[in-house]
C-alpha positions in Angstrom: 0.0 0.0 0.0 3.1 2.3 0.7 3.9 2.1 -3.0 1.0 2.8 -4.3 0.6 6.2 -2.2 4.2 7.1 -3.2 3.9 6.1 -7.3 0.5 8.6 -6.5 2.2 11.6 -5.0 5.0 11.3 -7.5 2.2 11.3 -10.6 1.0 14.7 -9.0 3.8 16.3 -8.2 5.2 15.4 -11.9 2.0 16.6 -13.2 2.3 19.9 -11.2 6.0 20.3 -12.6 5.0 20.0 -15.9 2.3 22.1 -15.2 4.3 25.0 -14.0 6.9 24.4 -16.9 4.1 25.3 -19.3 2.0 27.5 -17.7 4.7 30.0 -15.7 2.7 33.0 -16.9 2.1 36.3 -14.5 -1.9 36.4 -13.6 -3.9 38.8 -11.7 -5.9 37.6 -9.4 -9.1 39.9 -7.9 -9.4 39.2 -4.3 -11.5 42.1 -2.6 -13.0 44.8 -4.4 -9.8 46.7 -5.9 -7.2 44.6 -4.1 -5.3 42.7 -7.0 -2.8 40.1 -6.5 -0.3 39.4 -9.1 1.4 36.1 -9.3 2.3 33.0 -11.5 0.2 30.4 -12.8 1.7 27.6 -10.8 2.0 29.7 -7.2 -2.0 29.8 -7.8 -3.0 26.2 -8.6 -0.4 25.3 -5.5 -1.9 26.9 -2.9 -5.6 25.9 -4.3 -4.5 22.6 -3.9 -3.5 22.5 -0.9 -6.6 24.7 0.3 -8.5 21.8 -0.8 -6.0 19.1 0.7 -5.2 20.7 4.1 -8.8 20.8 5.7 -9.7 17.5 4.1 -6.2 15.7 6.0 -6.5 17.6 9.3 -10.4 16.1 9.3 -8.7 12.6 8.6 -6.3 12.4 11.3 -8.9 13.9 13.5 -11.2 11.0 13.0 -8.7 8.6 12.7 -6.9 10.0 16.4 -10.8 9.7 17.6 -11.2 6.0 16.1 -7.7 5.1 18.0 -9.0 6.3 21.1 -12.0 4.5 21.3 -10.5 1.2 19.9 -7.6 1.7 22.6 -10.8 2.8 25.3 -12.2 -0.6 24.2 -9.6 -3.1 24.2 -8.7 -1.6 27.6 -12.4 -2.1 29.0 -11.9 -6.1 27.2 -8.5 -6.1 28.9 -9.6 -5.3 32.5 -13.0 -7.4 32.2 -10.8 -10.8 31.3 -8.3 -10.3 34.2 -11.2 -9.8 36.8 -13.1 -12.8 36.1 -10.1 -15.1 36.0 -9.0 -13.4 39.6 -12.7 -13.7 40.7 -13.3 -16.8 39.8 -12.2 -19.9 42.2 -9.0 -21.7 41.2 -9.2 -24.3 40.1 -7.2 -27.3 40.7 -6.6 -31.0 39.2 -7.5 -32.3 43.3 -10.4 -30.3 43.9 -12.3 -31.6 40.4 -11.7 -35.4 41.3 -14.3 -36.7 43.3 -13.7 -38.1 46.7 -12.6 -41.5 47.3 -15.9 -43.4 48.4 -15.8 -43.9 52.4 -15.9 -47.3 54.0 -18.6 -48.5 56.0 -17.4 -48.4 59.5 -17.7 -51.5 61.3 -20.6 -51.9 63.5 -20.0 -50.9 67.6 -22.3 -51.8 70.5 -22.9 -48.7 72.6 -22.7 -50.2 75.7 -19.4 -49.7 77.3 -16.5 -52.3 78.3 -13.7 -52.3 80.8 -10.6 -52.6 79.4 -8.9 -55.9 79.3 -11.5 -58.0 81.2 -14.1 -58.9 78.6 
């Protein structure tokens, strides 16, 4: 994509070279009432080009900085959401998810008390 935008801006400013080559002719140009400005051809088609250019850029990277912010503002907000739920949530480890060993049957006791030794 880099190549293409360069090949682009060299195709204009070739075509504003040859441009000026052919056209470098004194013009007068009316601006208010009787205030007259006299310049060259190419001086004129320059700086309308770049009337038209600058506002249109400055609008880009203003939308594009705003875009940046918000995708930044969002993967932030993902960010922090994924680390709280896997601190909130209960570890979990290989001996707590196996099930507990089944318990014998305890073998049966009278509940009448013996001496020691003498039964």
């Amino acid at each position: 994509m880099q190549i293409v935008r360069t090949v682009l801006w060299v195709l204009i400013f070739v075509g504003i070279a040859l441009f000026s080559a052919i056209n470098w002719k004194p013009v007068e140009v009316n601006l208010w009432g009787d205030f007259v400005v006299e310049t060259k051809v190419p001086v004129l088609v320059i700086v309308s080009f770049l009337l038209g250019l600058v506002p249109m850029w400055l609008y880009h990277r203003g939308a594009k900085w705003s875009l940046n912010r918000r995708i930044g503002s969002l993967e932030n907000a993902v960010r922090s959401t994924a680390l709280s739920s896997r601190h909130s949530a209960p570890p979990s480890s290989p001996a707590s998810n196996a099930p507990a060993p089944p318990v014998a049957d305890p073998a049966p006791t009278d509940d009448t008390l013996k001496p020691d030794g003498n039964s």
